[in-house]
N, CA, C and O of each residue as an XYZ file, in Angstrom:
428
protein
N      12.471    -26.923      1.179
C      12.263    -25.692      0.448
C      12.716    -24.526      1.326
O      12.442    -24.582      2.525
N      13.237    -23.704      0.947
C      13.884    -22.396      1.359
C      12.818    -21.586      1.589
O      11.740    -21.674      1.001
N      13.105    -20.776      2.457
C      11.850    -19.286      2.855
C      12.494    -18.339      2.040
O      13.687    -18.096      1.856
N      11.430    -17.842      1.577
C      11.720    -16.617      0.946
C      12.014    -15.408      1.394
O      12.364    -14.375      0.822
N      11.746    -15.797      2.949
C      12.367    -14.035      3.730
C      13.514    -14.239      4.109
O      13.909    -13.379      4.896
N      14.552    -15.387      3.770
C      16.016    -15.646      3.940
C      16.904    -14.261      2.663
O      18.028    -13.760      2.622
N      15.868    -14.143      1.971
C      16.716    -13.713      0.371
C      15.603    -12.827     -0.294
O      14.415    -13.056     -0.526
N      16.445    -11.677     -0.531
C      15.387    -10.584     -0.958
C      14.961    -10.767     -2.302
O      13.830    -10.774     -2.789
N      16.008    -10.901     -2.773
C      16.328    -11.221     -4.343
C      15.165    -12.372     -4.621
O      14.322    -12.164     -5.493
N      15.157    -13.427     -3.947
C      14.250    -14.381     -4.656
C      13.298    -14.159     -4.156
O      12.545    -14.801     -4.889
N      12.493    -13.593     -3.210
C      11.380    -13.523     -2.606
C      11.093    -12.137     -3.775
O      10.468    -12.586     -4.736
N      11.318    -10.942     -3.904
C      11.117     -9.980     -5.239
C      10.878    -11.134     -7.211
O      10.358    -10.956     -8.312
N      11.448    -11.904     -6.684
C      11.640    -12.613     -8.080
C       9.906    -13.385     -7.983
O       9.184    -13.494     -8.975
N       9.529    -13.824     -6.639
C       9.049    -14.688     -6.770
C       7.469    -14.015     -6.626
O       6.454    -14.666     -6.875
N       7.470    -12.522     -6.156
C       6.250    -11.911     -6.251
C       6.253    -11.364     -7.566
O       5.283    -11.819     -8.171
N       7.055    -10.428     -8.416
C       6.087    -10.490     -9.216
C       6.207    -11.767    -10.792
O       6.099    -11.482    -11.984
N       6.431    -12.988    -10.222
C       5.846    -14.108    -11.160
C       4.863    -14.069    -10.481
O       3.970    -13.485    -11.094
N       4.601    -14.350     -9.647
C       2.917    -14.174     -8.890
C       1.938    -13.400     -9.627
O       0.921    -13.779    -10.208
N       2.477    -12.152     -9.483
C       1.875    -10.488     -9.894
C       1.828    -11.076    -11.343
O       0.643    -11.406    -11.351
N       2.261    -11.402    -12.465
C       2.323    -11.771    -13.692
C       1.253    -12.581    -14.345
O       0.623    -12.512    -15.401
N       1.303    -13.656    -12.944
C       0.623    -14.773    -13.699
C      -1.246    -14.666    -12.696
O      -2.259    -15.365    -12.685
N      -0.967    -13.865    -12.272
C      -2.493    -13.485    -11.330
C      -3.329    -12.526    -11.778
O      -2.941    -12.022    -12.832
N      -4.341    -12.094    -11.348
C      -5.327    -10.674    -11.415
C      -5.730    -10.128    -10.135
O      -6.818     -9.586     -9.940
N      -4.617    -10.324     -9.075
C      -4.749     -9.842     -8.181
C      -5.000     -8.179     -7.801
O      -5.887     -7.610     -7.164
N      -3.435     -7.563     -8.710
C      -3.913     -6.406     -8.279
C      -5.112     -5.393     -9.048
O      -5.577     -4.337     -8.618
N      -5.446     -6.148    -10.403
C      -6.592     -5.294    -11.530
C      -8.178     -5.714    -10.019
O      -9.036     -4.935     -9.605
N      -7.926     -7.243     -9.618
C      -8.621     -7.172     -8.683
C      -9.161     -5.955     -7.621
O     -10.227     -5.394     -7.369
N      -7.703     -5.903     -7.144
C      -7.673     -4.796     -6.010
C      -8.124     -3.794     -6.159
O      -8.892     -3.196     -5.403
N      -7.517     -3.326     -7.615
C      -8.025     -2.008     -8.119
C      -9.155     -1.550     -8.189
O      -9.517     -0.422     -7.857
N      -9.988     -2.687     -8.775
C     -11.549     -2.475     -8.581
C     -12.370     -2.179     -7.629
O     -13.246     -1.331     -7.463
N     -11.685     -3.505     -6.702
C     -12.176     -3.095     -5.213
C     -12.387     -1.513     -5.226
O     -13.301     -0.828     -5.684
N     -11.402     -1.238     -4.664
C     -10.948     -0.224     -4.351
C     -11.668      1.151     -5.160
O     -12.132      2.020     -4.421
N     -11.748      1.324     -6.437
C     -12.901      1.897     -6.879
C     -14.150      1.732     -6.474
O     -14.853      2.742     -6.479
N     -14.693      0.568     -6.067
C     -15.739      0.114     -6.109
C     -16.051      0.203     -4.826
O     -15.982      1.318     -4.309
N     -16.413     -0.798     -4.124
C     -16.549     -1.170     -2.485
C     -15.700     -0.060     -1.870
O     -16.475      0.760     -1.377
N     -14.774      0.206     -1.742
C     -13.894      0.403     -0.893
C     -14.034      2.094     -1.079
O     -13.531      2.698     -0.132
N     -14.485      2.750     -1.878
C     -14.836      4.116     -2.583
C     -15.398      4.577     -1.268
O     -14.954      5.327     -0.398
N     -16.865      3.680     -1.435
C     -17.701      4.845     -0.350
C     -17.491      4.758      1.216
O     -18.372      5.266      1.910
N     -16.300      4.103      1.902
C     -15.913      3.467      2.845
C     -14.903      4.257      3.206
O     -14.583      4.394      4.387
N     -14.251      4.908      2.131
C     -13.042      5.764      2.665
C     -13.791      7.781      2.320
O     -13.143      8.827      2.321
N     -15.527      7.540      2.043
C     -15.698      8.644      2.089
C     -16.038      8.729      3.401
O     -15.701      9.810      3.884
N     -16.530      8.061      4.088
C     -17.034      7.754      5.672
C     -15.768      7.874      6.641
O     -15.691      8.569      7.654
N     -14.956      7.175      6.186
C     -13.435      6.931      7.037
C     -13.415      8.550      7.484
O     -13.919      8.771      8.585
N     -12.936      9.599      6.818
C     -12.311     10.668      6.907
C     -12.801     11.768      7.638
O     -12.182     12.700      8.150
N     -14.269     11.462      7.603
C     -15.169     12.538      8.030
C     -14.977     12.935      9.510
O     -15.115     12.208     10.493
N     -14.578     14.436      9.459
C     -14.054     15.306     10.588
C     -13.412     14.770     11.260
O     -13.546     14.597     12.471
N     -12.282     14.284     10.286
C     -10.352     13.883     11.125
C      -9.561     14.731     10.223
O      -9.806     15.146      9.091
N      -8.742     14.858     10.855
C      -7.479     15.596     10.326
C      -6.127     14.649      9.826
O      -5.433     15.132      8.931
N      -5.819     13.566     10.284
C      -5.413     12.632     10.711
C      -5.834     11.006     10.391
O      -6.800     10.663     11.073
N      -5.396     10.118      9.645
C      -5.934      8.801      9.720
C      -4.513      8.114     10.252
O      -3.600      8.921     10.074
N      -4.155      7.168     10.709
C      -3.774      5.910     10.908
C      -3.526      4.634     10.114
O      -4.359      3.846     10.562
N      -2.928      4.113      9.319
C      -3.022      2.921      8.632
C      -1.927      2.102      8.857
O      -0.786      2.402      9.207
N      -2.357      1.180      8.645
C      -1.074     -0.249      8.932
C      -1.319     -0.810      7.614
O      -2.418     -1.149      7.173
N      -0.088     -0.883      6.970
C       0.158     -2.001      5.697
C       0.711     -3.111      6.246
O       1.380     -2.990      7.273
N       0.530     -4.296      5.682
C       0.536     -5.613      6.320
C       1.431     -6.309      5.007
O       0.588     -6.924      4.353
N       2.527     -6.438      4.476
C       3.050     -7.426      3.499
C       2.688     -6.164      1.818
O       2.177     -6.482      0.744
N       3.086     -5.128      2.162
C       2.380     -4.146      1.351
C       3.089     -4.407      0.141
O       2.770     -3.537     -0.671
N       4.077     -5.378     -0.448
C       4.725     -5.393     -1.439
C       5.152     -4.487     -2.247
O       5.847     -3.623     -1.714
N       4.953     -4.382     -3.462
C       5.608     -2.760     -4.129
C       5.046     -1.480     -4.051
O       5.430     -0.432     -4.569
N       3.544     -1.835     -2.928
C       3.152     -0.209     -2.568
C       1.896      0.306     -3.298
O       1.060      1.044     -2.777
N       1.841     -0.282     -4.887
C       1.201     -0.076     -5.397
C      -0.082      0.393     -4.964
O      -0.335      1.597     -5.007
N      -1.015     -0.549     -4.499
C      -2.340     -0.657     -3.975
C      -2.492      0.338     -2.914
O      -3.439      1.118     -2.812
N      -1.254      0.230     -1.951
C      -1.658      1.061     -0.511
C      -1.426      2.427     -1.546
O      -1.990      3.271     -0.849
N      -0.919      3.230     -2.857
C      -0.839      4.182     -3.201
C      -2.337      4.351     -3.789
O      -2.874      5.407     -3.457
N      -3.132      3.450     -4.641
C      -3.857      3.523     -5.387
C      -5.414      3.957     -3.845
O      -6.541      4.452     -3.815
N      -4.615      3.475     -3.073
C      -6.194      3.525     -1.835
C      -5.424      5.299     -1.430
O      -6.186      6.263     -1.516
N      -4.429      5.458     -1.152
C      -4.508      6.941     -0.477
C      -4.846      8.037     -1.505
O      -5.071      9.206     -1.191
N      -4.865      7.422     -3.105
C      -4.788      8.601     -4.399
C      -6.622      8.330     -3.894
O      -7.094      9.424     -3.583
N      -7.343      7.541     -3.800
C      -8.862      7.746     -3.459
C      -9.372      8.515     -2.539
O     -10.436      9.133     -2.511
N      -8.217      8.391     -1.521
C      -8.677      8.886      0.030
C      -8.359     10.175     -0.517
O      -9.431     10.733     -0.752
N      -7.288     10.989     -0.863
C      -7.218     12.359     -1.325
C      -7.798     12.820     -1.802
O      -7.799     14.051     -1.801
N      -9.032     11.748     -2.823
C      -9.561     12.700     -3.929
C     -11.281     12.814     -2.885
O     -12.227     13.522     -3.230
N     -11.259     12.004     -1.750
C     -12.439     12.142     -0.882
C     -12.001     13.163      0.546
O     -12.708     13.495      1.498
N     -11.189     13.342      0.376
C     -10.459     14.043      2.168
C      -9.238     14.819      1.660
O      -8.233     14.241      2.071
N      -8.928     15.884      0.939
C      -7.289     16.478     -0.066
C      -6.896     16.908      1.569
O      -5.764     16.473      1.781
N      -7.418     17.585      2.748
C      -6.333     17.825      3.433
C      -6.496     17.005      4.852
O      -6.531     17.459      5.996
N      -6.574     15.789      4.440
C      -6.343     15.042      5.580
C      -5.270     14.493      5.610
O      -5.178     13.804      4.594
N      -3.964     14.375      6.522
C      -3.166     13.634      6.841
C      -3.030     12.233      7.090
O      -3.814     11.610      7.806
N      -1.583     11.493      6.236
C      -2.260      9.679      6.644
C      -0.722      9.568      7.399
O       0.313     10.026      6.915
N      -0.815      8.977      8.468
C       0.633      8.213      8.543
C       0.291      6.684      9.029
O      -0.175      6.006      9.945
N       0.927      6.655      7.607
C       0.879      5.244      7.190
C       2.855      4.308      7.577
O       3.975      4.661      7.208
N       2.318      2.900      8.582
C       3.453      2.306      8.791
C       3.196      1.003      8.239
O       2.109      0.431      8.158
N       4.318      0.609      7.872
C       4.398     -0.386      6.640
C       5.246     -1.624      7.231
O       6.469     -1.554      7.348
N       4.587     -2.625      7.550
C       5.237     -4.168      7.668
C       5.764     -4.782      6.442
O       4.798     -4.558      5.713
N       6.634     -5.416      5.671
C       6.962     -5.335      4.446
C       8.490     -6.121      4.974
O       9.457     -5.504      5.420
N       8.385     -7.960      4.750
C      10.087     -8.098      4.816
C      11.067     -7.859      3.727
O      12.192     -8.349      3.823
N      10.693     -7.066      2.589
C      11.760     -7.274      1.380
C      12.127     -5.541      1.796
O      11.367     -4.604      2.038
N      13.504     -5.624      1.751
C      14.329     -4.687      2.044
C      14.316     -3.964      0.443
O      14.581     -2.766      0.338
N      14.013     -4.733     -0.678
C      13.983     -3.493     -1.771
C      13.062     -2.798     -1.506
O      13.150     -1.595     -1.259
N      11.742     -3.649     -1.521
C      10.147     -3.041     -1.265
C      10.289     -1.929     -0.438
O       9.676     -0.897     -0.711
N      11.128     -2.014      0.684
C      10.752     -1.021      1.996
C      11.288      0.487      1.043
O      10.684      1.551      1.180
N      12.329      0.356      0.229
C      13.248      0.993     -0.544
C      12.304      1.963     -1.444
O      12.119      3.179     -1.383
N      11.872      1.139     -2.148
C      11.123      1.846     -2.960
C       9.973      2.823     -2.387
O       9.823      3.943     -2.875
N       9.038      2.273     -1.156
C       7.629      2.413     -0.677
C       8.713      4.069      0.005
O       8.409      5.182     -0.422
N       9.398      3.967      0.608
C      10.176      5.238      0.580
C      10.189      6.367     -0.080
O       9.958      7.516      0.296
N      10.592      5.774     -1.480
C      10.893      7.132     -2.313
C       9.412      7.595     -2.666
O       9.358      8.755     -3.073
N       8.398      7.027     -2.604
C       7.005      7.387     -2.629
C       6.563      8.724     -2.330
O       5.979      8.581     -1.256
N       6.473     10.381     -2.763
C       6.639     10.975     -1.914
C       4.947     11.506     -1.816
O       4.363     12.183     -2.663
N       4.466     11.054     -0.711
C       3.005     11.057     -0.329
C       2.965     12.486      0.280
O       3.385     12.433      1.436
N       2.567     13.901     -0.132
C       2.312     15.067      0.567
C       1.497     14.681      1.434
O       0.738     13.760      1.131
N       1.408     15.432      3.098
C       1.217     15.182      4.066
C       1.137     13.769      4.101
O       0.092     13.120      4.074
N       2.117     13.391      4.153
C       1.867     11.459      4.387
C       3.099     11.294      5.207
O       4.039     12.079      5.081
N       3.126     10.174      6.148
C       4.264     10.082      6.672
C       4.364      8.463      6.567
O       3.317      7.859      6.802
N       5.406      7.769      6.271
C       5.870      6.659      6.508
C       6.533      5.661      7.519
O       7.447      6.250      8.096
N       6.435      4.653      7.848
C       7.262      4.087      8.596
C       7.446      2.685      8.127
O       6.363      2.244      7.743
N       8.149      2.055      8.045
C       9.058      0.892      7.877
C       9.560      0.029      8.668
O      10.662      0.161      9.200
N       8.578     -1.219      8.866
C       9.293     -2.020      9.656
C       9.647     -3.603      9.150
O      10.307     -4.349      9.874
């Protein structure tokens, strides 16, 4: 069997049949309302500044849906957020993302 980080194309093909046939990210989402809510009201408190590492962040989605929370708990805190991610579209897209005070990185 072939790796999927040989080929962007099929490794994109092959997440979202994943994403399709799962409830991963309605999962996440919840989280993230839920648990993860009063965790990023704590996170922020008297920083200017956070730090984050995305780990396999795929189309971005989620790491957007957690900083639209963190804004609506911290509006002028700064995130620079760097992003591990092998699909060269993904990195593409998570790019055009345009996060005010947010900074990106791509590796």
């Amino acid at each position: 069997m072939k790796s999927l980080i040989d080929n962007d194309e099929r490794y994109v093909k092959a997440f979202k049949l994943f994403l399709d046939r799962s409830t991963q990210h309605q999962s996440m989402t919840n989280f993230i309302h839920g648990t993860v809510s009063d965790i990023l009201e704590s996170l922020g408190d008297g920083k200017d500044k956070l730090n984050v590492i995305g780990v396999g962040s795929a189309g971005g989605e989620i790491d957007l849906e957690m900083f639209s929370q963190l804004r609506q708990k911290h509006p002028s805190i700064t995130v620079d957020n760097q992003v591990i991610e092998p699909s060269g579209d993904t990195d593409r897209k998570l790019q055009s993302f345009g996060v005010k005070d947010s900074r990106f990185g791509l590796h």
